[in-house]
C-alpha positions in Angstrom: 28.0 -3.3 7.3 31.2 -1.2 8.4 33.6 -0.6 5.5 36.2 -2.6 4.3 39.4 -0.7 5.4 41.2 -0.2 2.4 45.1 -1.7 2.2 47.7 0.6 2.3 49.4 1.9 -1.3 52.6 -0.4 -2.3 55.2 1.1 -4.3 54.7 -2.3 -7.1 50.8 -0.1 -7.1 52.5 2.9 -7.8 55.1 1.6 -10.6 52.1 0.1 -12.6 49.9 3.1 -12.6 53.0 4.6 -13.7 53.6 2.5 -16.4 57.5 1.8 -15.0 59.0 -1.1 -13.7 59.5 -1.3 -10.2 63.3 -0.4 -9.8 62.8 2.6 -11.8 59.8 3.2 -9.1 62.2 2.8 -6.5 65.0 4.6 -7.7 62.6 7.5 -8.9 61.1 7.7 -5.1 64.4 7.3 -3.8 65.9 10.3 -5.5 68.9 7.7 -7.2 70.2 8.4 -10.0 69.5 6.3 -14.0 66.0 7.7 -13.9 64.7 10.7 -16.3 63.5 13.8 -13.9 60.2 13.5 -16.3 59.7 9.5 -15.3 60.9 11.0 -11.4 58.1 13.7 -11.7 55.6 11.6 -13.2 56.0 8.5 -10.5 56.5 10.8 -7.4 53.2 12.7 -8.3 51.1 9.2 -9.1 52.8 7.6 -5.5 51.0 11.4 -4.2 47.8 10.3 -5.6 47.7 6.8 -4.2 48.4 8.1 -1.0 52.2 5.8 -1.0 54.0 6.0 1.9 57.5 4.4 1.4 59.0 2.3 3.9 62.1 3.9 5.4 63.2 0.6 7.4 63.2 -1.3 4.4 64.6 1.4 2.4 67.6 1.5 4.8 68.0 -2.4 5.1 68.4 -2.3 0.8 70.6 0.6 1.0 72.6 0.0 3.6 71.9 3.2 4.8 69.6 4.6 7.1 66.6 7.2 6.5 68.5 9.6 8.9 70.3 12.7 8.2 73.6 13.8 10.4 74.0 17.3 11.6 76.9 18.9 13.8 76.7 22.4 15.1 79.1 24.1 16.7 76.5 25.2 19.8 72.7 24.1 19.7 71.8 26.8 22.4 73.2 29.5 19.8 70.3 31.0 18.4 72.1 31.3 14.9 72.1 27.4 15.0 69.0 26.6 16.5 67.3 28.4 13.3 69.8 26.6 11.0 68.9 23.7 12.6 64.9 24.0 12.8 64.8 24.6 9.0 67.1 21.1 8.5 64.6 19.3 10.5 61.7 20.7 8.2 63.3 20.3 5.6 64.3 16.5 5.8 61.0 15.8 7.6 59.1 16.6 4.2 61.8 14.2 2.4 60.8 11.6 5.1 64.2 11.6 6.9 64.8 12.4 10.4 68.1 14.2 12.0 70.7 13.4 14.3 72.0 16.2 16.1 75.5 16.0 17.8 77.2 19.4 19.2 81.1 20.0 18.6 81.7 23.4 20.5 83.9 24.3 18.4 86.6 21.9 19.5 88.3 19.9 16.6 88.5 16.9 18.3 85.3 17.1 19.5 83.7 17.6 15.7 86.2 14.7 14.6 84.8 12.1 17.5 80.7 13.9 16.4 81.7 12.8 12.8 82.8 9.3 13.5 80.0 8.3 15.3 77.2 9.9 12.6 79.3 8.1 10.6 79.2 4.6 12.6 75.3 5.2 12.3 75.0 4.9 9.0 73.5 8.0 8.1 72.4 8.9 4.7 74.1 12.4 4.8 76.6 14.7 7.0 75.5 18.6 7.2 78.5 20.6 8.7 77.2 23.5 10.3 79.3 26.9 11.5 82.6 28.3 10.3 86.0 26.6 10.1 88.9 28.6 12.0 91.9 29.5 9.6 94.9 28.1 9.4 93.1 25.1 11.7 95.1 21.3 11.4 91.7 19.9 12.9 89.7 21.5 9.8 91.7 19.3 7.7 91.4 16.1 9.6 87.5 17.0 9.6 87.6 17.2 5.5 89.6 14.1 5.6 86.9 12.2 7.6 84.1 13.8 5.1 85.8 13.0 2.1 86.2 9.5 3.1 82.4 8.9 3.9 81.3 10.6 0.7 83.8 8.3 -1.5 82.1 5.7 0.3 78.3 6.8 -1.2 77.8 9.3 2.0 76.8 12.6 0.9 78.3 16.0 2.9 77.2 19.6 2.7 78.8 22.4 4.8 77.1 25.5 6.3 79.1 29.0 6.5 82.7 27.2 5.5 83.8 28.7 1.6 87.6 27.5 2.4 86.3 23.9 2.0 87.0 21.0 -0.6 83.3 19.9 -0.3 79.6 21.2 -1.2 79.1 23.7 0.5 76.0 27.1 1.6 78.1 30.1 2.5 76.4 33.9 3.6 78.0 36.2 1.7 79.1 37.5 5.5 82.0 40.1 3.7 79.4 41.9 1.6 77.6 42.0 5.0 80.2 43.5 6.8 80.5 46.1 4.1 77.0 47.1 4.8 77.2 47.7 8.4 80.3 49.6 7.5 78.8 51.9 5.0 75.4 52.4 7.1 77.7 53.6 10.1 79.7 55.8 7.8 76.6 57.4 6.2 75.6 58.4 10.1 78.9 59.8 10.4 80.4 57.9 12.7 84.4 57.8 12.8 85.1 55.8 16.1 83.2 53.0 15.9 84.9 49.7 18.3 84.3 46.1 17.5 83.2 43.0 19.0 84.9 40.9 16.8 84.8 37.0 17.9 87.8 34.8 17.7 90.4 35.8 15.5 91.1 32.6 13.6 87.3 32.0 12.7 86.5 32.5 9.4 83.3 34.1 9.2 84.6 36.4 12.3 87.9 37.2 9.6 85.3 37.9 6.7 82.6 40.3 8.5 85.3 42.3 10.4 87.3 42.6 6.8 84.0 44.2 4.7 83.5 46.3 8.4 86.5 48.1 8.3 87.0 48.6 4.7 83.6 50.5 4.2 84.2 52.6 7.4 87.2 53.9 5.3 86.2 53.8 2.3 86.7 57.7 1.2 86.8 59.0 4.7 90.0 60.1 6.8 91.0 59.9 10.1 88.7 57.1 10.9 89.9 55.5 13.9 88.4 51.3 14.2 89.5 49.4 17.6 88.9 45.8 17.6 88.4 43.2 20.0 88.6 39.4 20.5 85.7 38.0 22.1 83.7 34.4 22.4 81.4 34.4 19.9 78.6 34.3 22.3 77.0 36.7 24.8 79.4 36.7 27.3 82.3 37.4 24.9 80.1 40.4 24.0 79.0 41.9 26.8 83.0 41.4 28.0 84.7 43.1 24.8 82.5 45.8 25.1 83.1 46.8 28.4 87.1 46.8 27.3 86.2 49.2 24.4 83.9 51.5 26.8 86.7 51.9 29.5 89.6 52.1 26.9 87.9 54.3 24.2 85.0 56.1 26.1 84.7 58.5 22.9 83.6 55.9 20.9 80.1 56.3 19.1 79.6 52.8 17.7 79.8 49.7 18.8 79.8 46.5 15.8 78.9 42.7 17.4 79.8 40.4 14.7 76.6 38.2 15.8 73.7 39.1 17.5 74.4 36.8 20.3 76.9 39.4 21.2 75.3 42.3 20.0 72.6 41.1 23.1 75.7 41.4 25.3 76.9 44.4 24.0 73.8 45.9 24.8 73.6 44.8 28.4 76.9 46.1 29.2 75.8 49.3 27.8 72.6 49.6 29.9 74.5 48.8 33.1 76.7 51.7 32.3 73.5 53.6 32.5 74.4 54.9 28.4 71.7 55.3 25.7 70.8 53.5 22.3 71.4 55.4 20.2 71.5 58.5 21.7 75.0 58.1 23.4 76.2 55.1 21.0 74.9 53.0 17.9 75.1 49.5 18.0 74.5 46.4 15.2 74.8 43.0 14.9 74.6 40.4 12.4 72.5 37.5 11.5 69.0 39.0 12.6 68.4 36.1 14.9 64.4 36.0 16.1 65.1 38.0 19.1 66.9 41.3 17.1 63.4 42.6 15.9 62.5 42.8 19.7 65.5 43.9 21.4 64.6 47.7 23.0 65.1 49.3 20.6 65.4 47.1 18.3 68.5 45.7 16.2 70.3 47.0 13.1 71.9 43.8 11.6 72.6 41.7 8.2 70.1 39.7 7.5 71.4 36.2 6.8 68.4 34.0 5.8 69.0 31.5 8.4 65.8 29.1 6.8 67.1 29.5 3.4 70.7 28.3 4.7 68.9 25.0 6.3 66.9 24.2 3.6 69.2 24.8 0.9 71.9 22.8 2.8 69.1 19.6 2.6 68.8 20.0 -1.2 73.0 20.3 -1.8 73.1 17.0 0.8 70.5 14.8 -1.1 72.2 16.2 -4.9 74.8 13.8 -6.4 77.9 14.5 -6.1 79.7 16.6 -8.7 82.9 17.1 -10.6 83.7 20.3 -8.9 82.3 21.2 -5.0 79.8 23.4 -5.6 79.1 26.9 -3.8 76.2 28.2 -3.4 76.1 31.4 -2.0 73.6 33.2 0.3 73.3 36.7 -0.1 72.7 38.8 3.0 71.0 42.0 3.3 70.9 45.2 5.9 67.9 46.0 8.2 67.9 49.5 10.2 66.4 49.5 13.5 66.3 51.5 16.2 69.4 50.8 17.7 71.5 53.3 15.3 71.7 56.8 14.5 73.9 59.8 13.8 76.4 61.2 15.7 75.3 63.2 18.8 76.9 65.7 20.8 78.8 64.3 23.2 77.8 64.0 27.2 79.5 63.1 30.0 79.6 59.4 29.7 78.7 57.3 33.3 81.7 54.8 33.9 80.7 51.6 35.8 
């Protein structure tokens, strides 16, 4: 005779192997709080055993909530937040939740109307990806918007934005900066130009600031010209063919992402110059492609799965007294696209 198929696991199975009552079942697999993290631990690993699945529609009809998480990038073609984004989606995926991703490009209004509609949607939390621009009214009408959802039971966590009244994951992108800096002025270079994205946003503000200070940290005459891009490949490959014509003695060139370190590059190679042999280049972030560049990239590592994940964990946390900060460090890889100081030869102008 075939076997009897075996009924799913219900969470009243799992509260009475656990010796609890159901609430406390509930709450523990539901991450609320009024339950012990011992009683959470012990129920969560017994619902493990059984083989429990919970049942997010019902889950969302109790709440009032659903089982979905909101995000909003600034650019989902941006490999920076495609990686950010990838890890979220992992990350809430083994929690059981799904993710609703909605694009601002960087337009205030824009991440407002994004932010409504998540909102409108009912989801369980808001993850704020990409810098905040300085000095921005629509930054504040953004935090007014969060702040309202979260005092209504919503839960927010930001991504890269320290100047923020909420929970936020920040890369330490200044102490970055100062290690592209220093790395340039160990190879001796003293006119270095630099790609340097928008000049209100904030992570643009930070990198360039720990860039310049270690380039003249203990070394004169060093001269550093800067220029305002898009923080995308097009803004790169454009501000670096300003800094070639304008200051064709240059030796390095410093993208403040990747993205427009990729640019930088191509204007180089149309110009018909070397890497690294006629200039040094870096970037920052060490998006997938950097490693496989030709040659490859010298960038600050910001662990872009680290920020996702840990963003996940600060959304699903209670909220606290205080908004916490939790910040990312960020480290410096050499590749091949750097060296020392050459010799000068004739440079080819496009």
């Amino acid at each position: 005779m075939p076997q009897r198929r075996q009924a799913p696991a219900r969470l009243i199975d799992v509260a009475e192997k656990a010796g609890v009552s159901l609430t406390t079942a509930s709450f523990a697999m539901s991450g609320r709080p009024g339950v012990s993290e011992a009683v959470a631990e012990r129920v969560r690993a017994i619902a493990a055993e059984l083989g429990y699945v919970p049942n997010m529609q019902a889950r969302s009809l109790a709440s009032g909530a659903s089982s979905t998480l909101g995000l909003v990038v600034h650019d989902i073609a941006d490999p920076y937040f495609a990686e950010i984004a990838s890890a979220i989606v992992a990350s809430a995926a083994d929690l059981g939740l799904t993710v609703q991703i909605c694009q601002s490009s960087r337009d205030p209004e824009q991440e407002i109307t994004q932010v409504r509609a998540l909102v409108a949607s009912r989801v369980r939390a808001l993850i704020m990806a990409g810098s905040g621009r300085i000095g921005e009214n629509g930054s504040r009408a953004t935090y007014d918007e969060l702040e309202r959802f979260q005092s209504t039971g919503g839960r927010v966590a930001m991504i890269g934005r320290h100047r923020t009244p909420l929970d936020a994951v920040v890369p330490d992108n200044t102490a970055g900066g100062t290690l592209i800096g220093a790395h340039l002025r160990e190879l001796g270079h003293t006119r270095v130009g630099v790609v340097a994205g928008p000049q209100d946003l904030a992570s643009a503000v930070d990198r360039l600031g720990g860039v310049t200070a270690a380039l003249s940290e203990g070394v004169k005459g060093v001269q550093i010209f800067v220029e305002h891009s898009e923080f995308d490949h097009a803004g790169g490959a454009a501000a670096a063919e300003r800094l070639l014509s304008d200051h064709p003695d240059i030796t390095a060139l410093v993208a403040l992402n990747d993205s427009m370190a990729v640019g930088v590059l191509a204007t180089i190679r149309r110009r018909g110059l070397e890497v690294p042999g006629d200039i040094s280049v870096t970037g920052f972030d060490d998006i997938r492609v950097a490693a496989d560049l030709g040659p490859g990239l010298t960038t600050a590592v910001v662990p872009l799965h680290q920020i996702g994940t840990t963003a996940v964990t600060l959304a699903m946390k209670q909220p606290a007294s205080r908004p916490r900060r939790i910040q990312v460090p960020v480290e410096l890889v050499v590749r091949g696209s750097t060296g020392p100081v050459t010799p000068k030869r004739p440079r080819r102008r496009a």
